[in-house]
N, C-alpha and C positions, 0 to 999 in steps of 0.2 A: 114644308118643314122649315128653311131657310126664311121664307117670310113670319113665320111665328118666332125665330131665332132674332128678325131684325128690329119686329117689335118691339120684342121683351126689352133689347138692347137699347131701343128708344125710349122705352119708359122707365127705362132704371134710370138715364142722363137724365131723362127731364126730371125724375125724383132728386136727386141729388143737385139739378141745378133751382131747384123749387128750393130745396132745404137751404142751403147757400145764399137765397135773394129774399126770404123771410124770415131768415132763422134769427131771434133778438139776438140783439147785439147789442154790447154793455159798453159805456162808455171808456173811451180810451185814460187809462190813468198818466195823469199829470206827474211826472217827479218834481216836488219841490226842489229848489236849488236850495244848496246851502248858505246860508243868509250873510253879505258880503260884512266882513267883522276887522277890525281894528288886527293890522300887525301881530302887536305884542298879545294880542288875542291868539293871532293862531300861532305863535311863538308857543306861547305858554301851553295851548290846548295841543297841539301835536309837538311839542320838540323842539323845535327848530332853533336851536342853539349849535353855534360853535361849538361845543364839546358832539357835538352830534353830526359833525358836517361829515359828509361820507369821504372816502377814503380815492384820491384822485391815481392812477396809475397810467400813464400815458405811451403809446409805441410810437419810438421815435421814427421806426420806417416809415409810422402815417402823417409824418411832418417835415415839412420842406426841410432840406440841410440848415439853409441859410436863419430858419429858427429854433433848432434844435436846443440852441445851447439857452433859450429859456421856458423850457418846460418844466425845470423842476417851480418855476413860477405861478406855470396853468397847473401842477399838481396841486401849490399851494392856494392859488388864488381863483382859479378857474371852477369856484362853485357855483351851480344850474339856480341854487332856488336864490334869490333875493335875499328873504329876512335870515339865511344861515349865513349869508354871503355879508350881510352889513353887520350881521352878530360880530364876524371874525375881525371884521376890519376894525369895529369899536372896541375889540377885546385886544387886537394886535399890536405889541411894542412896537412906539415908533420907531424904531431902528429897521423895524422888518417891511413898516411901509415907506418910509425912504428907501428901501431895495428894492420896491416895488417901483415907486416912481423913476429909479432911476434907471432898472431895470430894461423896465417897456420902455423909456424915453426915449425919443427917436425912432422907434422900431413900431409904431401905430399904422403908417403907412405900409409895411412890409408885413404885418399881422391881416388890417385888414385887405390888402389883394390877397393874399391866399385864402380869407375865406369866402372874399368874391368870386375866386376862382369857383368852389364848389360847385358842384352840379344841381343849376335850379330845379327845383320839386323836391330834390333827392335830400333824406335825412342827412342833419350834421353826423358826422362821424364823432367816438368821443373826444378826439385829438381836436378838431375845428369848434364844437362845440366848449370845451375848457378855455380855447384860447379867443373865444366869443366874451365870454364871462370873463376871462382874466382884463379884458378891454375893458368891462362893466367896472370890475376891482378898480382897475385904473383911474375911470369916470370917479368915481364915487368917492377912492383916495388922493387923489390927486389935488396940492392946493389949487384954486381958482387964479 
């Protein structure tokens, strides 16, 4: 009895491992990517305006003392995507990007080691990430 039990057993795997090794198989689909498009293309097609740049809120616990006192900077300037980030700064009175230069000025060095401090591999936090991007602001507004 045991031997007709081990059989059976054996020929159910090998059924199932027959099905498995001949069974058609449909080719793997491709996702197109979506086709790389001009800025003010994807400005336009999703949004990405300044009136639309997301809303920045920052915990100052997750930021060294010694940069504390410009955060409400990485709230204003510390936008992730690019084309919302150069929207603002083309839309922004210069009065508020002379705050900005003047702001970060001097303090690039003290920005960037605390976000070399982070822990490699590990996600930016929202606090190191804002004041990534507020760097970028800077780049980007800053005269040459």
């Amino acid at each position: 009895m045991i031997e007709s039990i081990q059989i059976v057993g054996v020929a159910a795997l090998l059924v199932v491992a027959a099905y498995f090794m001949f069974r058609p198989r449909s080719s793997p689909r491709l996702e197109v990517p979506s086709p790389i498009l001009p800025a003010r293309e994807l400005q336009r097609q999703y949004g990405l305006y300044a009136e639309n740049r997301p809303t920045i809120r920052l915990d100052p616990q997750k930021v060294p003392p010694q940069l504390r006192d410009l955060i409400p900077l990485a709230e204003t300037w510390g936008i992730g995507d690019d084309i919302i980030r150069f929207d603002f700064a083309q839309k922004a009175p210069e009065a508020a990007k002379r705050e900005l230069v003047a702001g970060l000025g001097g303090r690039i060095d003290d920005v960037q080691e605390w976000l070399r401090s982070q822990p490699e591999g590990a996600e930016l936090t929202e606090e190191a990430a804002a004041f990534m991007y507020l760097l970028s602001a800077w780049d980007e507004v800053c005269p040459v």
